[in-house]
C-alpha positions in Angstrom: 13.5 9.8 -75.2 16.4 11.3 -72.9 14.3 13.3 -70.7 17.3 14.7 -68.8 18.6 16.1 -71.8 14.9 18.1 -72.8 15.5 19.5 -69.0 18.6 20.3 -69.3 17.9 22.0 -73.0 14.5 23.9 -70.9 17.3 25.3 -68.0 19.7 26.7 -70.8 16.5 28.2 -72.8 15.4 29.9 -69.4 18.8 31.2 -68.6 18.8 32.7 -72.4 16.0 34.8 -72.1 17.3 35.8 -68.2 15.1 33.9 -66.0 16.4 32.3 -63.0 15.5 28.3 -63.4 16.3 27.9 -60.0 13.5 30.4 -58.9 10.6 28.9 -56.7 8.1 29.4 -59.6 10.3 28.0 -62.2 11.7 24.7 -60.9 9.6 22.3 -61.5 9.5 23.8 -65.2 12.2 21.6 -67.0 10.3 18.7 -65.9 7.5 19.4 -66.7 8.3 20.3 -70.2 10.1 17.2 -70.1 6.6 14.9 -69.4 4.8 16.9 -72.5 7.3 16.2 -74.4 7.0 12.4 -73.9 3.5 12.8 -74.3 3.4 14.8 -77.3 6.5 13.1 -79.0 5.7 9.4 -77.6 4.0 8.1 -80.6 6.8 8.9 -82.6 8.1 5.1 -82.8 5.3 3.7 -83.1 3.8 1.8 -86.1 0.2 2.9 -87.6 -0.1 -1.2 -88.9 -0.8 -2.1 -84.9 -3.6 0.4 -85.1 -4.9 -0.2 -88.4 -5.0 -3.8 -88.5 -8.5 -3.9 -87.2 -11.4 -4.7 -90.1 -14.9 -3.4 -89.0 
């Protein structure tokens, strides 16, 4: 996952709607939406065999 790209993607978003991204509330944002996306996307290569190969 190319986490520079997603913050660079979050800056151009926030200058869309008019926001400053360099604003003290705002600049930690493209990183952050940078770690959810790993977390929420991170699975996304992974096989369900590893997980489902376990017999109870």
């Amino acid at each position: 996952m190319n986490t520079q790209k997603i913050e660079q993607g979050v800056r151009l978003l926030l200058e869309g709607i008019g926001e400053n991204p360099d604003r003290e509330g705002l600049l930690e944002t493209p990183a952050r939406v940078a770690r959810a996306c790993e977390e929420l996307f991170g699975g996304l290569d992974v096989t369900a065999e590893k997980h489902l190969s376990k017999n109870f």
